[in-house]
C-alpha positions, -999 to 999 in steps of 0.1 A, spaced: -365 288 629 -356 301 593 -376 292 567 -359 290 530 -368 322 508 -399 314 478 -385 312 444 -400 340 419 -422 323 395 -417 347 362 -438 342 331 -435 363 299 -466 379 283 -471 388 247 -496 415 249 -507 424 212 -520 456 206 -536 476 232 -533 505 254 -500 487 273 -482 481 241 -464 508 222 -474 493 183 -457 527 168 -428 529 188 -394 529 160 -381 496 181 -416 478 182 -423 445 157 -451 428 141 -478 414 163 -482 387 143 -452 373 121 -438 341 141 -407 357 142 -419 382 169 -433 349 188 -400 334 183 -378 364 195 -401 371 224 -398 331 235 -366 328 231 -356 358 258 -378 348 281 -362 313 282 -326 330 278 -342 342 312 -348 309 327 -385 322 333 -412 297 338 -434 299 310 -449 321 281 -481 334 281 -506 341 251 -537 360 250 -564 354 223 -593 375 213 -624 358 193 -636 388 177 -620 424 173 -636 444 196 -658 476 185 -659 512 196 -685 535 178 -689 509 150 -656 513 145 -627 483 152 -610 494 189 -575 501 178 -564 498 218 -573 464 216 -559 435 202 -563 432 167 -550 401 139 -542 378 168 -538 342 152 -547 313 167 -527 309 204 -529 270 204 -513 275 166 -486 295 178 -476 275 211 -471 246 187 -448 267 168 -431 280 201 -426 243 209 -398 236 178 -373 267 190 -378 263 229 -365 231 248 -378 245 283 -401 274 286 -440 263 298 -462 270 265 -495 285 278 -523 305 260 -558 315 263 -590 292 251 -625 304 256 -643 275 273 -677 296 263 -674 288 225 -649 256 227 -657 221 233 -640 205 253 -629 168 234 -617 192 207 -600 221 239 -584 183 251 -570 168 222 -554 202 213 -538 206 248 -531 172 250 -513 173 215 -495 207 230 -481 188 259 -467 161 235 -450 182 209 -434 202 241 -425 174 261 -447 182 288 -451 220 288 -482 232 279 -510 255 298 -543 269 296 -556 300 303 -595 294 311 -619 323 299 -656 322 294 -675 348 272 -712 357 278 -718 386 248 -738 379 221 -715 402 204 -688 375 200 -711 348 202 -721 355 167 -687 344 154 -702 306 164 -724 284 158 -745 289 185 -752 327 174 -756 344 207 -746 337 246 -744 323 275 -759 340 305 -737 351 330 -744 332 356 -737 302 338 -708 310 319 -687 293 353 -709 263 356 -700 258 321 -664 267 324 -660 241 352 -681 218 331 -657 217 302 -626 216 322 -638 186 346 -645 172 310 -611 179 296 -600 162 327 -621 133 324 -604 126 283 -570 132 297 -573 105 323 -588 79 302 -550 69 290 -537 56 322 -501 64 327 -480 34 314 -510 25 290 -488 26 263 -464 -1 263 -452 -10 223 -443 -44 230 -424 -50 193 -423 -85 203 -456 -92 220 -472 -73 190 -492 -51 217 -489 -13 214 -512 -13 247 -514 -24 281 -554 -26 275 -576 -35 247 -597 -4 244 -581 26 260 -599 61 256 -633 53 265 -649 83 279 -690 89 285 -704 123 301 -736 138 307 -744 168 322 -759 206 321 -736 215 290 -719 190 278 -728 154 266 -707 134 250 -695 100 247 -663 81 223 -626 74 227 -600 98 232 -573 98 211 -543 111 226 -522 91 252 -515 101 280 -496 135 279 -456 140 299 -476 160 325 -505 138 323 -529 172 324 -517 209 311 -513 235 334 -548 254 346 -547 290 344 -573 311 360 -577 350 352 -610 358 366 -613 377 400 -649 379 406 -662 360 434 -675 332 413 -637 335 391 -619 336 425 -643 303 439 -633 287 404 -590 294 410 -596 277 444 -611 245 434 -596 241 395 -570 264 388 -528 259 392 -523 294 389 -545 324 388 -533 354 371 -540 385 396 -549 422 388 -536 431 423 -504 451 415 -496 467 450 -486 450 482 -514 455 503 -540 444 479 -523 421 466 -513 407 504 -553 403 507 -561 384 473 -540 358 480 -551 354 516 -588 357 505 -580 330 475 -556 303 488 -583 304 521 -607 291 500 -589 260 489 -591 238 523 -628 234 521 -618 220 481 -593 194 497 -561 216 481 -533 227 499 -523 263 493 -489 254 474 -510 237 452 -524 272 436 -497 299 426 -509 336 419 -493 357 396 -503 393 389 -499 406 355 -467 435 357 -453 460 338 -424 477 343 -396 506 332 -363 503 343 -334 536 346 -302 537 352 -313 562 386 -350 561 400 -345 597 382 -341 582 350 -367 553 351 -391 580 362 -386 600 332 -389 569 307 -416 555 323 -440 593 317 -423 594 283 -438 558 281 -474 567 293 -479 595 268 -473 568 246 -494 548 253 -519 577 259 -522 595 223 -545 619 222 -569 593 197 -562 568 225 -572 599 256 -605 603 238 -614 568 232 -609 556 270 -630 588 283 -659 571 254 -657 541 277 -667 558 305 -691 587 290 -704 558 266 -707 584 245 -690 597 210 -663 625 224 -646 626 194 -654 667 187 -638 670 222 -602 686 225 -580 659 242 -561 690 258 -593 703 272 -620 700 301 -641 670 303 -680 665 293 -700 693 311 -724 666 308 -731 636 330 -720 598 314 -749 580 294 -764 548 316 -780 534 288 -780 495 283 -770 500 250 -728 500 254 -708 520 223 -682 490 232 -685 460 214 -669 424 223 -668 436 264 -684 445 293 -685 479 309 -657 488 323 -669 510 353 -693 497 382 -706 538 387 -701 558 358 -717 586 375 -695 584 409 -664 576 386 -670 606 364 -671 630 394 -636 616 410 -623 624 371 -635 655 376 -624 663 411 -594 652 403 -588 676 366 -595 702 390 -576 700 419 -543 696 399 -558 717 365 -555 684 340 -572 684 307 -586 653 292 -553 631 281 -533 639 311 -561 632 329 -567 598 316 -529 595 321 -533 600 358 -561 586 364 -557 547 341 -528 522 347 -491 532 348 -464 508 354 -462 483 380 -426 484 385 -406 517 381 -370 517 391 -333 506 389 -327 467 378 -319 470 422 -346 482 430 -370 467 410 -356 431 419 -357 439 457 -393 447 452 -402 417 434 -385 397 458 -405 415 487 -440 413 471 -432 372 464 -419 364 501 -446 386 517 -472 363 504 -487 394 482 -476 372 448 -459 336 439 -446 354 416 -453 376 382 -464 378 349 -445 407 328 -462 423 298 -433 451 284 -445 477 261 -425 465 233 -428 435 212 -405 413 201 -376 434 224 -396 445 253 -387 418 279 -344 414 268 -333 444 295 -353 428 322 -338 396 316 -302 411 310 -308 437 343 -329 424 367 -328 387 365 -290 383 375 -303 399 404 -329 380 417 -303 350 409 -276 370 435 -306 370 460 -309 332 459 -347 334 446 -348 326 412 -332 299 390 -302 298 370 -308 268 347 -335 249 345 -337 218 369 -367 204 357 -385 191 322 -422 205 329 -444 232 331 -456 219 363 -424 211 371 -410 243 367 -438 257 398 -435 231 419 -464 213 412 -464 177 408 -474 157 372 -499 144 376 
C-alpha cells in the first residue's frame, strides 16, 4: 500500500546578530527597523511557508565584562513586532519567543490571546525558561530560579495560560443587537489557580481567540525539555541537523507522547537549518567557506575559543596555535546571560587540539572546522531533494531556516528551492487554510 508523501512544514527565522548572521556583510539590513521585519515576512509568505519565527533575548549577554557582539544585541520586544507583522501579512503563523521564567502568565495570555486576534488566528509561542541570576536582575524578583524548577514552572504558566484561554467558551460571544446581550453567559472569564508558582485568581479579558489557544513551541532538548515537547508542545524546534540523529530525536520524542494521551501527528519537530545554495555543488561549496570565514572573523575566532578556555585569549594570534595551557574549570563563567557551553572542557580542548594537528589548523580555521557550518549546501535540486528525504524519513516534519542575511537572506530559497519542493508534490502552493494551526495540520482547538 502507498502511503501519500508528508508535506514540508517551513518556517522563517529572523536570527539577529550572532555568529550565523553576517551583520557586516554590504547586502545585510538593520536588525531592528520594522522594515527589515517587514521584508523578511513578507518573503517568507511570498513562499507560502508556515510561519515566522522570532527570537528574544532579556538581557545582552556579556563576555569579559564586555557586551558579546556574537550575540543578539537591540532586539525589541517579539510580541511588539508580531503585532506589527500582523497588519502586512494575511497568512503567515506569527510566533516569537517569551521567557515563562520572568513572565506571568495572565499578562503571557492576554498578549498571545490579543496576538491571535489581530492575526486572525495566527499566533505562536516559543516557551523558554531562564535560571541565571545574571538576567534575573533585569526583574523584579532579582535573581533565579533553580534549575530544576525552571520546567515545573514552565509547565505551570503554560497550563495557566491554558486555563485563561478556555474560560471564554467558543460561541460565548454572541452580540445579540436586539436582545441587548453581548454574551451567551453573565460572567465569562472567571479563572482561580493555586499552585507551586503561580496563584492567581480574576477574569480574563480576551474572548476566545480564532484558534482558541496559540501555537506551543518547544526548543529545549534536554531530557526534562524533550518530557515537556511530549506532553505540552505543538512543535519542538530540533538541534538535530543530520539524518541519523535527527531520525533518533524524533523517534525518542514522539515515543513519549502515548503515555501523555497524544498521538504523534499531534507534535511536529522542526530543526533549525541554514543553508547556501550554487549554481553547481562546486559553486555552493565555495560560497558557503566564503560564508564561514564570515561569520568566523578573527575577533569572532578568539571569542568562541574564550568560551571554551573561559579564559581572556585576546593577546592570542587568531592565525596561531591554541592555549599551551589547559581550559579554566572554575565556577565563575567569563560568559554572562548563559550557561557553559561544553559538558568537558578538558576532553573538548584535547579533540581541538588533536584535531589543529592532524590537518596543521591555527586558531580561526580551527574554530571554523570545528563549530557549526551550514545545514544545507548544494544546488536549489539538491538541496530540495534533501529536504524532502530528511521530512519523509521521519528525521524532521519539517524546518526552520535562519539565512545569514537579514532582510534578503531567505528570497533565493524561496525563488530556487521552493518551486521545487512544489514539483515534488510536498509542499503548498497557496495557502488552503486561515490558521497557524491550520497551516500544520493541527486542529483549533
Amino acid at each position: 500500500m502507498t502511503h501519500p508523501k508528508k508535506q514540508v512544514i517551513l518556517a522563517a527565522h529572523f536570527p539577529g546578530v550572532n555568529n550565523t548572521t553576517v551583520w557586516s556583510d554590504p547586502a545585510a539590513g538593520s536588525q531592528i527597523a520594522f522594515d527589515s521585519f517587514r521584508r523578511f515576512a513578507q518573503s517568507a509568505e511570498r513562499g507560502k511557508f508556515d510561519f515566522f519565527f522570532l527570537a528574544e533575548g532579556l538581557r545582552l549577554r556579556e563576555q569579559r565584562g564586555r557586551i558579546h557582539d556574537l550575540d543578539v544585541v537591540g532586539r525589541p520586544d517579539a510580541l511588539t513586532v508580531l503585532a506589527g507583522l500582523a497588519a502586512v501579512t494575511t497568512h503567515l503563523g506569527l510566533t516569537g519567543t517569551v521567557n515563562a521564567t520572568f513572565n506571568e502568565p495572565y499578562e503571557l495570555a492576554r498578549k498571545l490571546a490579543s496576538l491571535d486576534h489581530l492575526s486572525g488566528g495566527r499566533a505562536g509561542w516559543n516557551v523558554v525558561t531562564s535560571y541565571d541570576a545574571f538576567t534575573g536582575e533585569n526583574f523584579r524578583r532579582g535573581g533565579y530560579l533553580d534549575r530544576a524548577d525552571r520546567y515545573t514552572r514552565a509547565a505551570e504558566v503554560l497550563h495557566t495560560a491554558r486555563e485563561l484561554w478556555d474560560t471564554w467558551p467558543s460561541g460565548e460571544v454572541v452580540a445579540d443587537r436586539e436582545a441587548g446581550r453581548f454574551t451567551r453567559t453573565a460572567d465569562p472569564g472567571e479563572f482561580v489557580h493555586s499552585g507551586q508558582h503561580v496563584d492567581i485568581r480574576g477574569h480574563f479579558t480576551v474572548p476566545r481567540s480564532p484558534q482558541g489557544r496559540p501555537l506551543i513551541i518547544q526548543a529545549g532538548d534536554s531530557d526534562p525539555g524533550r518530557e515537556f515537547a511530549a506532553r505540552d508542545a505543538d512543535a519542538i524546534f530540533s538541534r538535530h541537523g543530520t539524518l541519523e540523529s535527527g531520525k533518533a530525536f524524533y523517534a525518542d520524542v514522539k515515543g513519549r507522547m502515548a503515555r501523555h494521551g497524544r498521538r504523534p501527528d499531534e507534535l511536529k519537530i522542526l530543526p533549525a537549518s541554514t543553508f547556501v545554495l550554487g549554481s553547481s555543488l562546486a559553486d555552493a561549496a565555495e560560497r558557503a567557506h566564503h560564508i564561514r570565514r564570515q561569520q568566523v572573523s578573527p575577533q569572532t575566532a578568539i571569542l568562541l575559543l574564550e568560551q571554551l578556555w573561559n579564559k581572556d585569549l585576546s593577546d592570542h594570534d587568531p592565525d596561531g596555535p591554541l592555549p599551551a595551557f589547559d581550559p579554566v574549570l572554575d565556577d565563575d563563567s567569563i560568559i554572562k546571560g548563559r550557561t557553559r557551553l561544553f559538558d568537558d572542557p578538558l576532553a573538548t580542548a584535547r579533540q581541538w587540539r588533536a584535531t589543529a594537528e592532524e590537518q596543521g589548523l591555527g586558531i580561526r580555521d580551527l574554530i571554523i572546522e570545528v563549530t557549526g557550518r551550514q545545514t544545507f549546501i548544494g544546488t536549489p535540486s539538491t538541496v530540495a531533494a534533501t529536504i524532502d528525504e530528511f521530512v519523509q524519513a521521519d528525521a524532521a516534519d519539517g524546518f526552520i531556516l535562519v539565512p545569514h542575511l537579514v532582510p534578503g537572506g531567505l528570497d533565493e530559497f524561496v525563488d530556487g528551492v521552493v518551486p521545487l519542493l512544489q514539483e515534488r508534490g510536498v509542499f503548498r502552493t497557496e495557502y488552503t487554510t486561515t490558521t497557524l494551526r491550520g497551516h500544520l495540520g493541527l486542529d483549533d482547538v
